[in-house]
C-alpha positions in Angstrom: 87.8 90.9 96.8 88.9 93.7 94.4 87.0 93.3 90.8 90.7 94.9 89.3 94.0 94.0 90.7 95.2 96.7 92.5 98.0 97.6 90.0 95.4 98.2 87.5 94.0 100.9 89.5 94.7 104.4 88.9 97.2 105.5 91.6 97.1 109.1 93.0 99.7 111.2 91.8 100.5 113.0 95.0 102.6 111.2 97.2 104.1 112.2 101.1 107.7 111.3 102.0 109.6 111.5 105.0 113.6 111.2 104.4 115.9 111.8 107.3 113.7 113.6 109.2 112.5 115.7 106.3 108.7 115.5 105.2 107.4 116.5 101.5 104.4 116.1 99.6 105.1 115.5 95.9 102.6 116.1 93.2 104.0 114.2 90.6 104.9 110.4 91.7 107.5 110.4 89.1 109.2 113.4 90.4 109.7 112.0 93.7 111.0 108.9 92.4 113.8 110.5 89.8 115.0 112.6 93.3 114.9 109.8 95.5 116.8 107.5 92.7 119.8 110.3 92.3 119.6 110.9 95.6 120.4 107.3 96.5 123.3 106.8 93.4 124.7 109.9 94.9 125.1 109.1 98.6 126.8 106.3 100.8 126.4 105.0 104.5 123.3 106.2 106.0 122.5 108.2 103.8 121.9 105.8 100.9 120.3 103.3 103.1 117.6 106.0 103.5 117.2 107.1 100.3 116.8 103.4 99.2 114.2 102.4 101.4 112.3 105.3 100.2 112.5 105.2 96.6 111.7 100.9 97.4 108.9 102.3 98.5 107.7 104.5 96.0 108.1 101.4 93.4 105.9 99.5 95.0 103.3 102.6 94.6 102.8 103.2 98.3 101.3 107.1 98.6 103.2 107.2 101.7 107.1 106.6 102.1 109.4 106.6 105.0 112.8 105.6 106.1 111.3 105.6 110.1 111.2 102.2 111.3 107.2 101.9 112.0 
């Protein structure tokens, strides 16, 4: 068992998406997250439903996000 809950735990700051296809590595978490949320306000269809699971993702502080089913 973890002597600190896992959201007290410093989180790295580099995080790995893969959107449609499309595969970055972020350095800053919150940077990802900003493009990820406008990305999803700014879309419909497909597009948002991607972008969503994504940036769901990255809120639960997961250093690696997809849309792929796995």
């Amino acid at each position: 068992m973890l002597h600190y809950p896992e959201l007290a735990m410093p989180r790295s700051r580099t995080v790995t998406t893969v959107c449609n296809g499309k595969r970055e590595v972020w350095n800053d978490y919150e940077k990802a997250k900003a493009y990820f949320l406008k990305l999803m306000i700014s879309t419909d269809g497909g597009e948002h439903d991607r972008a969503k699971c994504v940036y769901i993702q990255l809120m639960h502080g997961l250093d690696k996000c997809s849309d792929e089913a796995e």
